[in-house]
C-alpha positions as CSV (number, residue, x, y, z in Angstrom):
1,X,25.7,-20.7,14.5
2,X,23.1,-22.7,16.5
3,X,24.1,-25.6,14.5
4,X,27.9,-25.5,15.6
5,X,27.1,-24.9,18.8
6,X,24.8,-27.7,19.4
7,X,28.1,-29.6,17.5
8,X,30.0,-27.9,20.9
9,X,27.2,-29.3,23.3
10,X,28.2,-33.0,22.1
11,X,31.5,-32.7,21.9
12,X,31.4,-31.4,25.3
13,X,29.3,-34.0,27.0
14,X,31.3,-37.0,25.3
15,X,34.6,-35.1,27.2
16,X,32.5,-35.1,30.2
17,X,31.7,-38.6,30.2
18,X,35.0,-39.6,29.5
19,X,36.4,-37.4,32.3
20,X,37.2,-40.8,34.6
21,X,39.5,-42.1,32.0
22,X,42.5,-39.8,33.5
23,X,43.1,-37.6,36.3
24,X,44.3,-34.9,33.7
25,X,40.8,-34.4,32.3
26,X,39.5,-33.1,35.7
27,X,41.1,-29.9,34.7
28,X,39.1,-30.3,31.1
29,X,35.6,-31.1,32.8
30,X,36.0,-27.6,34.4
31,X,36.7,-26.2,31.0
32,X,34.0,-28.2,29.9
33,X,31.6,-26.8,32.6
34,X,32.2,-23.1,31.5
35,X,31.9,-24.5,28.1
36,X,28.4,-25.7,28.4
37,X,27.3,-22.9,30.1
38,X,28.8,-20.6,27.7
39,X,27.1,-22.8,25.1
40,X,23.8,-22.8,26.9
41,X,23.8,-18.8,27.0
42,X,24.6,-18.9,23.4
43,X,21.6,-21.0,22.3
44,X,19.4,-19.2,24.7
45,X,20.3,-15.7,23.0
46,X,19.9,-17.4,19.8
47,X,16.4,-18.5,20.7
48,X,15.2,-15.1,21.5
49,X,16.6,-13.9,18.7
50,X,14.4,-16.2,17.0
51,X,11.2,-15.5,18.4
C-alpha cells in the first residue's frame, strides 16, 4: 500500500508541475492538493502502523 501511494505522490507532483500548461488544470492542482494531503495522512498512518 505504501508503495502505491508513494506511486500517487509522483504522479501527483508531476500534475502539479505541469499545472501552468492550461488554465483547466487549476481545477486539477486543487484535486491534487487534497490528493497529497490525503496521501500524506496515508503514509503517516502507515508509518505508525509500522513502528
Amino acid at each position: 500500500i505504501c508503495t502505491s501511494l508513494y506511486l500517487n505522490v509522483n504522479m501527483c507532483t508531476s500534475l502539479y508541475l505541469n499545472v501552468y500548461m492550461c488554465t483547466s488544470l487549476y481545477l486539477n492542482e486543487n484535486m491534487c492538493t487534497s490528493l497529497y494531503l490525503n496521501v500524506y495522512i496515508a503514509l503517516f498512518k502507515c508509518v505508525h502502523h509500522s513502528i
